[in-house]
Phi, psi and omega in degrees: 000140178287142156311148177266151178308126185067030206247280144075032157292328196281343173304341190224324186272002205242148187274156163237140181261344196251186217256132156223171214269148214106306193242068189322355208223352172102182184246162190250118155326122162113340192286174151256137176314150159309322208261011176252142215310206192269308187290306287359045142264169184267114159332338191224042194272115184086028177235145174312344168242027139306139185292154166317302194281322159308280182344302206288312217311149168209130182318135183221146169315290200313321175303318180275320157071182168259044180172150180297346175287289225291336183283301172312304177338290169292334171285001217231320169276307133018292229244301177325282193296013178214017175249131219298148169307145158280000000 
């Protein structure tokens, strides 16, 4: 499966832990990455400081839904349900 075009859900609902450039210390569920454009693509995309865990991700029906609400929809419970107790 392809990423859908404009789409940056995953760019925006999913926490990051590891240091991007902009952000040392990672993004917080809900930010939009520093490095993603205006078009909602990733700025550092195929580059080395790209995070691990972008790089790995690979687009799934269930992850993705049939729309970017439906895609924001699941990371955004995805990350309620795997976020460390308070």
């Amino acid at each position: 499966m392809l990423c859908r075009s404009g789409c940056a859900a995953c760019c925006i609902a999913a926490s990051i832990s590891s240091p991007i450039p902009g952000l040392p210390e990672g993004k917080p569920a809900g930010m939009p990455c520093p490095q993603l454009l205006p078009d909602l693509r990733c700025a550092i995309f195929g580059r080395p400081e790209r995070p691990a865990v972008c790089s790995e991700l690979r687009p799934e029906p269930e992850m993705c839904g049939g729309s970017r609400d439906a895609a924001l929809a699941y990371l955004e419970r995805l990350e309620r349900a795997t976020a460390p107790a308070r």
